[in-house]
ROTOR-330891 format. One record per atom (N, C-alpha, C, O): residue number from 1; residue in one letter; atom name; x, y, z. Coordinates in steps of 0.2 Angstrom, whole numbers. Atoms other than C-alpha are relative to their C-alpha. Layout:
N
[NUM, 'A', 'CA', [X, Y, Z]] ...
// end
This chain:
155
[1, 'X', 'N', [2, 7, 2]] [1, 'X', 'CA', [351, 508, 589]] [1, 'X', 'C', [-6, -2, 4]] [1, 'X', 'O', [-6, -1, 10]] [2, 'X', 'N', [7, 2, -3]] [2, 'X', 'CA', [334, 502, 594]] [2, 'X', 'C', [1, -7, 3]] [2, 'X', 'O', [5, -12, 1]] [3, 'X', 'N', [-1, 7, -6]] [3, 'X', 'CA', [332, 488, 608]] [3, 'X', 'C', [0, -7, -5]] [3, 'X', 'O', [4, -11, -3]] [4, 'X', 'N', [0, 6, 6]] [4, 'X', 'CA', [328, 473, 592]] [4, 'X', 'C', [8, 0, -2]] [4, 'X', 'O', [11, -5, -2]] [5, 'X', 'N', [-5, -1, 3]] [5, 'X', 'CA', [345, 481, 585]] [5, 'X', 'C', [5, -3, 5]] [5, 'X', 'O', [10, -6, 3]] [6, 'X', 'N', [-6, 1, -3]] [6, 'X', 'CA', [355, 479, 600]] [6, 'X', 'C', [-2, -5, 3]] [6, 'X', 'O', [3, -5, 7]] [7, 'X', 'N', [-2, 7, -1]] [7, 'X', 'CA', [350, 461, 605]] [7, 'X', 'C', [2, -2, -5]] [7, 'X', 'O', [8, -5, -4]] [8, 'X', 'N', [-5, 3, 4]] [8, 'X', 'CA', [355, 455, 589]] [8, 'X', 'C', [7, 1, -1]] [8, 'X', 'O', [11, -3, -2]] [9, 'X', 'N', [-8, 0, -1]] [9, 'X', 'CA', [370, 463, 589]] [9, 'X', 'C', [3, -4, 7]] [9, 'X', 'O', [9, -6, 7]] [10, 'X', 'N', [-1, 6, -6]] [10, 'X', 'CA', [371, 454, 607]] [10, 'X', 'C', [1, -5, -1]] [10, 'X', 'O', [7, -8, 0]] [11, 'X', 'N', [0, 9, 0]] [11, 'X', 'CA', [367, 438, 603]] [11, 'X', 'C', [4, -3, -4]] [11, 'X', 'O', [6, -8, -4]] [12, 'X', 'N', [-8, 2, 4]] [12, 'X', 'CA', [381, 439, 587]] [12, 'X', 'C', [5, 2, 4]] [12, 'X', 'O', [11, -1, 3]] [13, 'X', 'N', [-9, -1, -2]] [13, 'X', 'CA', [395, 445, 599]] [13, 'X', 'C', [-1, -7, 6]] [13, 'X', 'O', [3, -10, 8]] [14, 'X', 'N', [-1, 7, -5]] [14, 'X', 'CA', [387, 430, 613]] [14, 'X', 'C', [3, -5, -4]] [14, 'X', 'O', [7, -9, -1]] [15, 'X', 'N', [0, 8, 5]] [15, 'X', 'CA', [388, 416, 597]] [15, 'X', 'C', [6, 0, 1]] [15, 'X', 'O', [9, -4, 3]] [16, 'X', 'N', [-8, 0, 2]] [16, 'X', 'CA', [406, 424, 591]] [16, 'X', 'C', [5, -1, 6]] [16, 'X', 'O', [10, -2, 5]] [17, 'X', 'N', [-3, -1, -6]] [17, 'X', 'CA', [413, 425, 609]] [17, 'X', 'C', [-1, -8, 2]] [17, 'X', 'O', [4, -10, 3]] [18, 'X', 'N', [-2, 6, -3]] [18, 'X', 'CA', [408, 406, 614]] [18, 'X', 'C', [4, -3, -5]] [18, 'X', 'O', [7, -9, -4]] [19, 'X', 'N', [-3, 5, 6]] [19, 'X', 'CA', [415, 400, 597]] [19, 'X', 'C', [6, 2, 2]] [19, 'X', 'O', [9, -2, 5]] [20, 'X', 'N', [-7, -2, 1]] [20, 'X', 'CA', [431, 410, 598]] [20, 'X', 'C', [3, -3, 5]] [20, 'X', 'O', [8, -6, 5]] [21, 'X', 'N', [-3, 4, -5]] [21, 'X', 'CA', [432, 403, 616]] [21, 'X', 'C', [2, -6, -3]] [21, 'X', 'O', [8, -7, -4]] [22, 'X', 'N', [0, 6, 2]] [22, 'X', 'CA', [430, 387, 611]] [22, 'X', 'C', [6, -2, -4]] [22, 'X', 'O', [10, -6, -1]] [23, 'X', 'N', [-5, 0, 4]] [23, 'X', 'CA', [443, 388, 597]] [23, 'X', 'C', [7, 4, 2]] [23, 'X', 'O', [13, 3, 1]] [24, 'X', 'N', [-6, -3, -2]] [24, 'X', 'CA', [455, 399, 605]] [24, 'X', 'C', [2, 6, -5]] [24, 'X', 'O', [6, 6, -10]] [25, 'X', 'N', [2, -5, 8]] [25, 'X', 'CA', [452, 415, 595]] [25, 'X', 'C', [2, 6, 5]] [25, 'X', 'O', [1, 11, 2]] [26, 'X', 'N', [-2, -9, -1]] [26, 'X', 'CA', [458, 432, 605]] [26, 'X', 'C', [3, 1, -4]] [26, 'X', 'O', [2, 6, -7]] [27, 'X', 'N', [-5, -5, 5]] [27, 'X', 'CA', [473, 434, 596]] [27, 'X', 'C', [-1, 2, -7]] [27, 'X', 'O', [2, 6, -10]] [28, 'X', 'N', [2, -3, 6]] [28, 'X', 'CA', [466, 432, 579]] [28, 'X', 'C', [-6, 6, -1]] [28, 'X', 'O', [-6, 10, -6]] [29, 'X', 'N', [4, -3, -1]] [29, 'X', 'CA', [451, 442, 585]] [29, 'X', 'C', [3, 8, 1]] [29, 'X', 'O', [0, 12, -2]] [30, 'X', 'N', [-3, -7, -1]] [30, 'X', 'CA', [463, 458, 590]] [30, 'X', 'C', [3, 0, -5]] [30, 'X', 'O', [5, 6, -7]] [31, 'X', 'N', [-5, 3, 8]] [31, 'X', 'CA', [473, 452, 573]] [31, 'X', 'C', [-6, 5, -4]] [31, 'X', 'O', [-5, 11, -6]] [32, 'X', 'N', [4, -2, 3]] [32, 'X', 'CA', [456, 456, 565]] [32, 'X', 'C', [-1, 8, 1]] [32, 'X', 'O', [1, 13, -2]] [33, 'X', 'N', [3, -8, -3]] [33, 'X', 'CA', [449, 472, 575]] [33, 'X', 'C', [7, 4, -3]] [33, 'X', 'O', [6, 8, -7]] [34, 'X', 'N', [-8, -5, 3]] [34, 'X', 'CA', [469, 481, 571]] [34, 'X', 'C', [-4, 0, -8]] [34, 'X', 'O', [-8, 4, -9]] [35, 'X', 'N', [1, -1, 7]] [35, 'X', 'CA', [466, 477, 553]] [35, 'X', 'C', [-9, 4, -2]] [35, 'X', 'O', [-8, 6, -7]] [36, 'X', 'N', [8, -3, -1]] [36, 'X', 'CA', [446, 484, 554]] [36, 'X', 'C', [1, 8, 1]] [36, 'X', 'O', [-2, 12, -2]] [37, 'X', 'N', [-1, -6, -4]] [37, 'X', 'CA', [453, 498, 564]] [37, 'X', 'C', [6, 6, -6]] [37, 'X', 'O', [8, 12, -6]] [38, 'X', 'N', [-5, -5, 5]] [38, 'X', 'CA', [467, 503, 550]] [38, 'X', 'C', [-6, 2, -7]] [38, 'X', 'O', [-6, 6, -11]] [39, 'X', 'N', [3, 2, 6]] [39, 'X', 'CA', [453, 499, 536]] [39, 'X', 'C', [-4, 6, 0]] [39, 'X', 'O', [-5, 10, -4]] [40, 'X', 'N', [5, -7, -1]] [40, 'X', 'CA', [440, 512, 546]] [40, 'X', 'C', [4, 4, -2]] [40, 'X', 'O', [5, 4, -9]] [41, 'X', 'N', [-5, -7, 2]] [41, 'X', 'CA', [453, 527, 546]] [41, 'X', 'C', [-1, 1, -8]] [41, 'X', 'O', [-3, 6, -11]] [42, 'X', 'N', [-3, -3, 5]] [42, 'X', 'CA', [458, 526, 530]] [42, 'X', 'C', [-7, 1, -5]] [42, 'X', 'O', [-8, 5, -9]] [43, 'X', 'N', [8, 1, 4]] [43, 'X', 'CA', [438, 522, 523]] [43, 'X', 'C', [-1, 8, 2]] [43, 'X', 'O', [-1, 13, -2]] [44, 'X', 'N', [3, -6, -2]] [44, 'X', 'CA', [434, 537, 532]] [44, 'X', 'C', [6, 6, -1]] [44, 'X', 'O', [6, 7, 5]] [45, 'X', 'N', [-5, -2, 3]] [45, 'X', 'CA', [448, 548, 526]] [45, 'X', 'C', [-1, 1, -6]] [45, 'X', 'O', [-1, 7, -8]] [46, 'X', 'N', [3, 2, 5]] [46, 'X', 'CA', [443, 543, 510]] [46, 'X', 'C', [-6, 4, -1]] [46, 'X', 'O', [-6, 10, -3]] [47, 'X', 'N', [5, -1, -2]] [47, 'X', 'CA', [426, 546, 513]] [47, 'X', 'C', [-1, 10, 0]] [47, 'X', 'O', [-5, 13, -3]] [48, 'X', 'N', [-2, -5, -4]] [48, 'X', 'CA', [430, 562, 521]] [48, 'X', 'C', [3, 6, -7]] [48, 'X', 'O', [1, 12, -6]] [49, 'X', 'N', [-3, -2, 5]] [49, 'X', 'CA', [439, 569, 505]] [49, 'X', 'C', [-3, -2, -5]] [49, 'X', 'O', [-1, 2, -10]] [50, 'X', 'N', [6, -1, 7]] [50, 'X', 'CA', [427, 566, 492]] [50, 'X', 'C', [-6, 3, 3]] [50, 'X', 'O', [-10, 4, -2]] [51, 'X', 'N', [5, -3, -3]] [51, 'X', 'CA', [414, 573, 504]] [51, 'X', 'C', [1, 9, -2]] [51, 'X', 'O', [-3, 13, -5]] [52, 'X', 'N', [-3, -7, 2]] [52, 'X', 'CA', [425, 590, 502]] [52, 'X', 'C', [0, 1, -8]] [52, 'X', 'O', [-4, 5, -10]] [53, 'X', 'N', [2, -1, 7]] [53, 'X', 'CA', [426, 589, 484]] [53, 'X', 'C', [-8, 0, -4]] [53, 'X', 'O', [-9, 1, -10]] [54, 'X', 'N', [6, -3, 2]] [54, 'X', 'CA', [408, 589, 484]] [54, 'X', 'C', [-4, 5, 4]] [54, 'X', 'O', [-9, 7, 2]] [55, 'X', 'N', [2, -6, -2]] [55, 'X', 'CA', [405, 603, 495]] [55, 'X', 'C', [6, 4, 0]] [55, 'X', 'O', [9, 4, 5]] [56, 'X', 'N', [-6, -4, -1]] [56, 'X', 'CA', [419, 615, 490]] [56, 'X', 'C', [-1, 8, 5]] [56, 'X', 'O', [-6, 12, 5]] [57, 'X', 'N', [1, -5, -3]] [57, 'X', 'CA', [421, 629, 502]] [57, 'X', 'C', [-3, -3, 8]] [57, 'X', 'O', [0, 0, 13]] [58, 'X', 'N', [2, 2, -5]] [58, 'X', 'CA', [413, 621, 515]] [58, 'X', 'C', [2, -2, 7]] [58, 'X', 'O', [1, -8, 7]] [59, 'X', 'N', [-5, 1, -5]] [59, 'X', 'CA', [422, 620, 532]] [59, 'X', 'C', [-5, -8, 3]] [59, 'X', 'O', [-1, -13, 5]] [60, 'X', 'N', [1, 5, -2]] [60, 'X', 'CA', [411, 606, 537]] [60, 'X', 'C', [1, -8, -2]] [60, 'X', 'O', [0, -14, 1]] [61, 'X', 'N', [-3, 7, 5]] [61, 'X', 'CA', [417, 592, 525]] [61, 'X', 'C', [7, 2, -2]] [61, 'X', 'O', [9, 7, -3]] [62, 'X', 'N', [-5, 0, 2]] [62, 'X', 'CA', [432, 587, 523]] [62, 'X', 'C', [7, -3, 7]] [62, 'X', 'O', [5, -5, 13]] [63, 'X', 'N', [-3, 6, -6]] [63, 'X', 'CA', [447, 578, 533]] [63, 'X', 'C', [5, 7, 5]] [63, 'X', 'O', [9, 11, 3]] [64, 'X', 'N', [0, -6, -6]] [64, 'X', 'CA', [451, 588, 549]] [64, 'X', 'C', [6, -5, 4]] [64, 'X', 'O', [6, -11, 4]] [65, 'X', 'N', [-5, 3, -4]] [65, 'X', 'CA', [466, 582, 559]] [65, 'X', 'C', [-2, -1, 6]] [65, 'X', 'O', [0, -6, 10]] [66, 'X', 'N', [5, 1, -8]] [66, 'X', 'CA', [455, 586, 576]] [66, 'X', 'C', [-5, -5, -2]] [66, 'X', 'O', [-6, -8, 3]] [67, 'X', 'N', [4, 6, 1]] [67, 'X', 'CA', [444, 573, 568]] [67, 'X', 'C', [2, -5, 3]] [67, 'X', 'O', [1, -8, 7]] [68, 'X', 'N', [-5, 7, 2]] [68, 'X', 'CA', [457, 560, 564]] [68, 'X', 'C', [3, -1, 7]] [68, 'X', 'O', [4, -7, 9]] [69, 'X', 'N', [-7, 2, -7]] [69, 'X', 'CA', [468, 563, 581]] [69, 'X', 'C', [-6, -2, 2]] [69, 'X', 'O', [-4, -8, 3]] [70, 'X', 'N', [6, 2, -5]] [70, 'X', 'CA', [449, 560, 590]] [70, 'X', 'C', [-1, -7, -1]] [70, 'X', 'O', [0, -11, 4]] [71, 'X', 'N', [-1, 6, 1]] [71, 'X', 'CA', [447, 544, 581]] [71, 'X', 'C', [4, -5, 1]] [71, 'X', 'O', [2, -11, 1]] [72, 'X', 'N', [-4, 3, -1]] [72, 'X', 'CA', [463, 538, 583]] [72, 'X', 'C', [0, -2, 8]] [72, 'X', 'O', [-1, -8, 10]] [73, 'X', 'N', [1, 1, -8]] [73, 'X', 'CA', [462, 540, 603]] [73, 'X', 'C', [-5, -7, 0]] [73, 'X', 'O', [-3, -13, 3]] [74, 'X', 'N', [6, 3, -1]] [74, 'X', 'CA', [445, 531, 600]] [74, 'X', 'C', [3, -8, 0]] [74, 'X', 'O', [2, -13, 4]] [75, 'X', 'N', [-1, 6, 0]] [75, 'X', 'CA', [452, 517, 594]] [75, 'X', 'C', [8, -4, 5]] [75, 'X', 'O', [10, -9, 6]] [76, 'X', 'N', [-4, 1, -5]] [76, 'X', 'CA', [466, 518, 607]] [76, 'X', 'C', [-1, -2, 6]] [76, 'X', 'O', [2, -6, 9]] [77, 'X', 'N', [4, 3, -6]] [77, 'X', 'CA', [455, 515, 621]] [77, 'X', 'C', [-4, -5, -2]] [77, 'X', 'O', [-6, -8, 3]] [78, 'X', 'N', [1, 7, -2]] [78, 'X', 'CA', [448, 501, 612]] [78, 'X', 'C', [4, -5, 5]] [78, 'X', 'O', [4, -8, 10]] [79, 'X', 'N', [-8, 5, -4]] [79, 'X', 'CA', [464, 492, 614]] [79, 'X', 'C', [-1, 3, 7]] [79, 'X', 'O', [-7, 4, 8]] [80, 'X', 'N', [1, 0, -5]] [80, 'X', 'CA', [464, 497, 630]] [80, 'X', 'C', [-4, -2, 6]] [80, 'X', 'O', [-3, -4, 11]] [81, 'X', 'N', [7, 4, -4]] [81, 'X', 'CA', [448, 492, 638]] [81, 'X', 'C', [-1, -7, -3]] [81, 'X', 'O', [-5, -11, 0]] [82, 'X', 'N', [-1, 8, -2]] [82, 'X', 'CA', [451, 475, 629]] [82, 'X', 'C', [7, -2, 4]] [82, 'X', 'O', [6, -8, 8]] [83, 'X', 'N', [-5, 2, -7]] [83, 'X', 'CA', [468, 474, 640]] [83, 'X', 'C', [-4, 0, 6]] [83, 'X', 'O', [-5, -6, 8]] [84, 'X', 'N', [5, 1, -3]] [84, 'X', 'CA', [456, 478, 651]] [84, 'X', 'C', [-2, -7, 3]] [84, 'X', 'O', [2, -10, 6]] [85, 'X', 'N', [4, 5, 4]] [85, 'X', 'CA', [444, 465, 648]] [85, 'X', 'C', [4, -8, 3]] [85, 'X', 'O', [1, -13, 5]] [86, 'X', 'N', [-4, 9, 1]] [86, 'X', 'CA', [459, 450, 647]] [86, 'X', 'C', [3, 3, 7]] [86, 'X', 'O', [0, -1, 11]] [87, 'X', 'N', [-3, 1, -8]] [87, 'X', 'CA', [468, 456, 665]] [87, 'X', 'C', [-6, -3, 4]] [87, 'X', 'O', [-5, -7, 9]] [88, 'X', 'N', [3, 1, -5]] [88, 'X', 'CA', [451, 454, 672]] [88, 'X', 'C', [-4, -9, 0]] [88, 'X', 'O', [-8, -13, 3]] [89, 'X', 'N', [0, 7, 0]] [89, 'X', 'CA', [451, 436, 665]] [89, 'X', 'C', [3, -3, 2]] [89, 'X', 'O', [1, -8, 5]] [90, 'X', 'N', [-7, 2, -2]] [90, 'X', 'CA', [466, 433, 669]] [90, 'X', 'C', [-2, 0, 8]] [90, 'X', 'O', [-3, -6, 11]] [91, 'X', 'N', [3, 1, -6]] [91, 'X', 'CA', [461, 437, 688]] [91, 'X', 'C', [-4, -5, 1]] [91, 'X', 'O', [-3, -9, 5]] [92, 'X', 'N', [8, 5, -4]] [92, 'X', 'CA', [443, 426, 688]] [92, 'X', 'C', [6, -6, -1]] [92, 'X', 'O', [7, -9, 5]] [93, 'X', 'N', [-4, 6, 1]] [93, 'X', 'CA', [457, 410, 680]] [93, 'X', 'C', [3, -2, 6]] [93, 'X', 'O', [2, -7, 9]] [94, 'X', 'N', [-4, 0, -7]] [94, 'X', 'CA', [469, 414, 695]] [94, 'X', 'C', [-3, -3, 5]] [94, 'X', 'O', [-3, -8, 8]] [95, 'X', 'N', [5, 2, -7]] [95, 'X', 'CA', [458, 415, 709]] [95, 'X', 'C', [-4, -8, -2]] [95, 'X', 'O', [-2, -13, 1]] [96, 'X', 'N', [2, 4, 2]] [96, 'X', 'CA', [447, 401, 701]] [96, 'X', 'C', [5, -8, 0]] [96, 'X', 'O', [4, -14, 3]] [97, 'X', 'N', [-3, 6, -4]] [97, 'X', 'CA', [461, 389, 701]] [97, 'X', 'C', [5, 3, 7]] [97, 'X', 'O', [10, 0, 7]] [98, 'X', 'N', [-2, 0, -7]] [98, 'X', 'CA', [467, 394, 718]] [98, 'X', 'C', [-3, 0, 6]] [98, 'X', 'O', [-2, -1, 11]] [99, 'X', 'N', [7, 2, -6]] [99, 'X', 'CA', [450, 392, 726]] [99, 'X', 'C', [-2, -9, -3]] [99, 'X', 'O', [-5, -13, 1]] [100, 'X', 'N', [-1, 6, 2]] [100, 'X', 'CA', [451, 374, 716]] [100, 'X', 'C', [-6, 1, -5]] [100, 'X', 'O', [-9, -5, -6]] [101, 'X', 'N', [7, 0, 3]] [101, 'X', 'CA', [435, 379, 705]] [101, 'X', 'C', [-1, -2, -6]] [101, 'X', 'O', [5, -2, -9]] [102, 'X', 'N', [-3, 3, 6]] [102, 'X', 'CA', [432, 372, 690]] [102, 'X', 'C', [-3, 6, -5]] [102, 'X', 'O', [-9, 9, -5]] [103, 'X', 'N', [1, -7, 5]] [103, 'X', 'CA', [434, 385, 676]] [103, 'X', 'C', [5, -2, -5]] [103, 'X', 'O', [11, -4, -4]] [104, 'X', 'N', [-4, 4, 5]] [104, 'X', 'CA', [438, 379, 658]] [104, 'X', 'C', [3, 7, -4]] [104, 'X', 'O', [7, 6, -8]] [105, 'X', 'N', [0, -8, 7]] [105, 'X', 'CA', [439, 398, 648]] [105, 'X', 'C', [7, 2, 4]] [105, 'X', 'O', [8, 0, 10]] [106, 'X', 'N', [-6, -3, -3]] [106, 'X', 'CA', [455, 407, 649]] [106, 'X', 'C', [-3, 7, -1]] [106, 'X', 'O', [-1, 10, 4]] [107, 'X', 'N', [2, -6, 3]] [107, 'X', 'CA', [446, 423, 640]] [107, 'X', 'C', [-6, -2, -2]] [107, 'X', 'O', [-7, -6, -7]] [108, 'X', 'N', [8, -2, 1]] [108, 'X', 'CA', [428, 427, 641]] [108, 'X', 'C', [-2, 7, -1]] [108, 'X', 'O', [-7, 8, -5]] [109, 'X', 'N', [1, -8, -1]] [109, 'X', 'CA', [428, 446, 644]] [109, 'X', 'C', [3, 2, -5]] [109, 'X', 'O', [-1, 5, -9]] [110, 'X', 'N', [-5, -3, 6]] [110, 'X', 'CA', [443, 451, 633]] [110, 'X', 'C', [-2, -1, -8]] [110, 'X', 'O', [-2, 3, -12]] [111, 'X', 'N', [4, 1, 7]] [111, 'X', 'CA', [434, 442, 618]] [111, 'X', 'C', [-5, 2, -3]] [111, 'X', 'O', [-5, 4, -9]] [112, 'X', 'N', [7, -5, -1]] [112, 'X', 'CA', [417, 448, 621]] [112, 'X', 'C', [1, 6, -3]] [112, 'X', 'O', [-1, 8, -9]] [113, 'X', 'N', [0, -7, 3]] [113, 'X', 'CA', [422, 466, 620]] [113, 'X', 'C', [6, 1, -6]] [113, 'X', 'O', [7, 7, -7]] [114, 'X', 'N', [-3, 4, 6]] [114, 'X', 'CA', [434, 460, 606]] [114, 'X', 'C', [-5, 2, -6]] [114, 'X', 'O', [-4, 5, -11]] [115, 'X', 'N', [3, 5, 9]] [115, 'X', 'CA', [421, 453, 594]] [115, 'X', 'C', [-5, 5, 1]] [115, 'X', 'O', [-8, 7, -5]] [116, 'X', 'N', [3, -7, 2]] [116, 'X', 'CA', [410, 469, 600]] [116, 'X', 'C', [1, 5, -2]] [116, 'X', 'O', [-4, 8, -4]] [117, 'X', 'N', [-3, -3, 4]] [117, 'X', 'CA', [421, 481, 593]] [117, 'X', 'C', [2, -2, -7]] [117, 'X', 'O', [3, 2, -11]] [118, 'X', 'N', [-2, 1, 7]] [118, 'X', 'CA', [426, 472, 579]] [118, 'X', 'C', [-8, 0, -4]] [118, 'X', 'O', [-8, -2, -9]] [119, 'X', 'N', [8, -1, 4]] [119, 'X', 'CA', [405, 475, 575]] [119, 'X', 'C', [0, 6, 0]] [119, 'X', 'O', [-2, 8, -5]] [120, 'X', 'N', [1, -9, 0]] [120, 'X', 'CA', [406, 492, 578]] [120, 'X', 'C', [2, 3, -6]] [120, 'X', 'O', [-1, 7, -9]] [121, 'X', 'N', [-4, -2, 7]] [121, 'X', 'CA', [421, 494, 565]] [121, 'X', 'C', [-2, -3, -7]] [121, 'X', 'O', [1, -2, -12]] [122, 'X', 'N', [-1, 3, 7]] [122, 'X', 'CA', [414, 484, 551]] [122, 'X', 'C', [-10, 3, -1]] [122, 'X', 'O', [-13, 2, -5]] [123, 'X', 'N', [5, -3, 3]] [123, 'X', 'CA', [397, 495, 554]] [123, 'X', 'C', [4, 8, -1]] [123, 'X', 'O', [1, 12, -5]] [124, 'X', 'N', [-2, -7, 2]] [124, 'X', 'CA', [409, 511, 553]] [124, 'X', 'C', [4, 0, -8]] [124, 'X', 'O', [4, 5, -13]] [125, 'X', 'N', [0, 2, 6]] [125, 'X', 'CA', [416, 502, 539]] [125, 'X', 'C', [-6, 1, -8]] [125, 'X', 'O', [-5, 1, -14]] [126, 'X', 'N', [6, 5, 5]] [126, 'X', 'CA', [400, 499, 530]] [126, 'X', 'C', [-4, 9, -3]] [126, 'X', 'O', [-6, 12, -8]] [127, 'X', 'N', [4, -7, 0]] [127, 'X', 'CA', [393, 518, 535]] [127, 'X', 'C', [6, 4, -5]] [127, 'X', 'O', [4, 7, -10]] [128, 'X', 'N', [-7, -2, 6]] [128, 'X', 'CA', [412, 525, 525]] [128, 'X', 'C', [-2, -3, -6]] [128, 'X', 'O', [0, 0, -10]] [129, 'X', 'N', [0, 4, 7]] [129, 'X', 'CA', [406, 514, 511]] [129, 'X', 'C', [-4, 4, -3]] [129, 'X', 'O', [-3, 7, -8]] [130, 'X', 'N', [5, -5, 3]] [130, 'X', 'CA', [390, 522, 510]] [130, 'X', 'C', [2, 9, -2]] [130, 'X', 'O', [-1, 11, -8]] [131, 'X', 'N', [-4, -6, 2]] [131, 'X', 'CA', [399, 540, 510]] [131, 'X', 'C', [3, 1, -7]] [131, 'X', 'O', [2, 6, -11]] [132, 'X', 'N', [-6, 3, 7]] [132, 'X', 'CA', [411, 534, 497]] [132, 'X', 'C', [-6, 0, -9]] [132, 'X', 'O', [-4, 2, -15]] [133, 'X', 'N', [2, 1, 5]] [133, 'X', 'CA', [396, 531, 484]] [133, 'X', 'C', [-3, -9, 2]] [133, 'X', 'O', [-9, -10, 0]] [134, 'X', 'N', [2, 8, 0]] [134, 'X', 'CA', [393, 512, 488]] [134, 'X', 'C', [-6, 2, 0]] [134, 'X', 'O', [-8, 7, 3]] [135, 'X', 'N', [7, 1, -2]] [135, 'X', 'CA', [375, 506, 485]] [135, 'X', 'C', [0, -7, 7]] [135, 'X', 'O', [0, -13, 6]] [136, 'X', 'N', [2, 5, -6]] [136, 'X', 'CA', [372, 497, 502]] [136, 'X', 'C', [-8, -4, 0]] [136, 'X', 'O', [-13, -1, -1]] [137, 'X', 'N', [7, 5, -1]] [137, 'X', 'CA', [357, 484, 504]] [137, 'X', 'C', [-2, 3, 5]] [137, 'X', 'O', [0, 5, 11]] [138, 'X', 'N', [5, -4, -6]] [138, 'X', 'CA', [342, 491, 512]] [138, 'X', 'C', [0, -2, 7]] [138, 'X', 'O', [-1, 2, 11]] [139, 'X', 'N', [0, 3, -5]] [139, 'X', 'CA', [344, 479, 527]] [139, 'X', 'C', [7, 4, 4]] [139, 'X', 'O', [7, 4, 10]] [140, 'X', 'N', [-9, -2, -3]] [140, 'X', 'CA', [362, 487, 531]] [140, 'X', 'C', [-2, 10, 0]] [140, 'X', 'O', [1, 14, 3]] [141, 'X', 'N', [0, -7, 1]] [141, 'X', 'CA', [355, 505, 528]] [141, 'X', 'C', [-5, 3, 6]] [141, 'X', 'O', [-6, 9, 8]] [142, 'X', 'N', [4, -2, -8]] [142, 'X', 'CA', [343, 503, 543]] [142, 'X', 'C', [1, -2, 1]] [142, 'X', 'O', [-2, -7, 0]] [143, 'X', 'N', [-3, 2, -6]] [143, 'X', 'CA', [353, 497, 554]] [143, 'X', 'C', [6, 6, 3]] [143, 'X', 'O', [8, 7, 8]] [144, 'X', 'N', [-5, -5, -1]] [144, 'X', 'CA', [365, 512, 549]] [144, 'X', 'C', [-2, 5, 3]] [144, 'X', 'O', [2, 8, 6]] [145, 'X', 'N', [4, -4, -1]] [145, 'X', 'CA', [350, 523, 551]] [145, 'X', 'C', [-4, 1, 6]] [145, 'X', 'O', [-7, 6, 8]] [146, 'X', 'N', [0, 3, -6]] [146, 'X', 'CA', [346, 515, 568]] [146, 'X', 'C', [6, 5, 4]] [146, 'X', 'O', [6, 9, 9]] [147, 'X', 'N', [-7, -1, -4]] [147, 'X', 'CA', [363, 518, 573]] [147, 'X', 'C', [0, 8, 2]] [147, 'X', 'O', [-2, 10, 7]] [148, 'X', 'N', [2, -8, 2]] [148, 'X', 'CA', [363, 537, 567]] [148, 'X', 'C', [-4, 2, 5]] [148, 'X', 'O', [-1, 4, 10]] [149, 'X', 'N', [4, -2, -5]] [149, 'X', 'CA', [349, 540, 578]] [149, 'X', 'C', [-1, 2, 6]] [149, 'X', 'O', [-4, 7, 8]] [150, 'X', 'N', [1, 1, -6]] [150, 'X', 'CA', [353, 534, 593]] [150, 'X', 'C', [7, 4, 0]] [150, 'X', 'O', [6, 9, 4]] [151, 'X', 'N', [-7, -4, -1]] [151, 'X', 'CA', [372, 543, 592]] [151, 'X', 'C', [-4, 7, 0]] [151, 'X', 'O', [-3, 11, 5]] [152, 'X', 'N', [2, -7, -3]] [152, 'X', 'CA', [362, 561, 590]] [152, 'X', 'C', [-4, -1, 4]] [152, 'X', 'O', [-5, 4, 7]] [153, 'X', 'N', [3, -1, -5]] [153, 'X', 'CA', [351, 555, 602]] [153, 'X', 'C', [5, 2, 8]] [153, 'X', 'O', [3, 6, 12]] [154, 'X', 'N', [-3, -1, -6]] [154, 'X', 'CA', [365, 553, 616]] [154, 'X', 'C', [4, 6, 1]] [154, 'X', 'O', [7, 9, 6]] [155, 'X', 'N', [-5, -9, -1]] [155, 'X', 'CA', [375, 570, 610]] [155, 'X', 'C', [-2, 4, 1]] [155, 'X', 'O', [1, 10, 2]] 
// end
């Protein structure tokens, strides 16, 4: 993702993180990202299986259980690094009222990497769609094509 790409993705998970604060939003936000994260798998599974049907023979297409267990991890350590995330709010709150400090948020952190995954998943979503056949909007296809990039960049 090129540096224009990942401030705006910043600056949506900064907007969604002070709103959700505001409203009191983690647990719909882990409510969402679980439902995002059952939605990827199976998009991509999907995906994955009409891919084989148009490359028959081809060991590179198609739904790999080494794949699926990988991703599943993947998404196990999200939840995990949002537990993460909320212990260590849960800390700044504690300490903050025990030093008497004035501190209004219960969850700033847990949220944040919250509403950052839950962008992640609805561009893995969006990338599966594409797969599938969907015509995606030009604007959604370079951001996809961004994304792409910078993952063989870093592999």
């Amino acid at each position: 993702m090129n540096v224009r790409g990942l401030w705006e993705k910043g600056m949506v998970v900064l907007a969604g993180t002070w709103i959700g604060n505001r409203f009191g939003l983690l647990l719909p936000v882990i409510g969402l990202l679980i439902l995002l994260m059952i939605t990827d798998y199976v998009s991509g599974l999907l995906a994955s299986k009409k891919e084989a049907l148009e490359h028959p023979g081809d060991k590179k297409y198609g739904v790999s259980s080494h794949r699926s267990i990988l991703g599943i991890y993947k998404k196990v350590g999200y939840m995990l690094t949002i537990f993460a995330a909320v212990c260590v709010d849960y800390l700044i709150y504690r300490f903050a009222a025990e030093l008497k400090l004035p501190y209004q948020s219960n969850t700033i952190f847990g949220l944040l990497v919250g509403i950052w995954f839950v962008i992640n998943e609805i561009i893995s979503i969006l990338e599966n769609a594409g797969r599938l056949g969907a015509e995606l909007p030009d604007f959604i296809k370079n951001v996809l094509t961004d994304l792409k990039k910078e993952v063989e960049k870093k592999s």
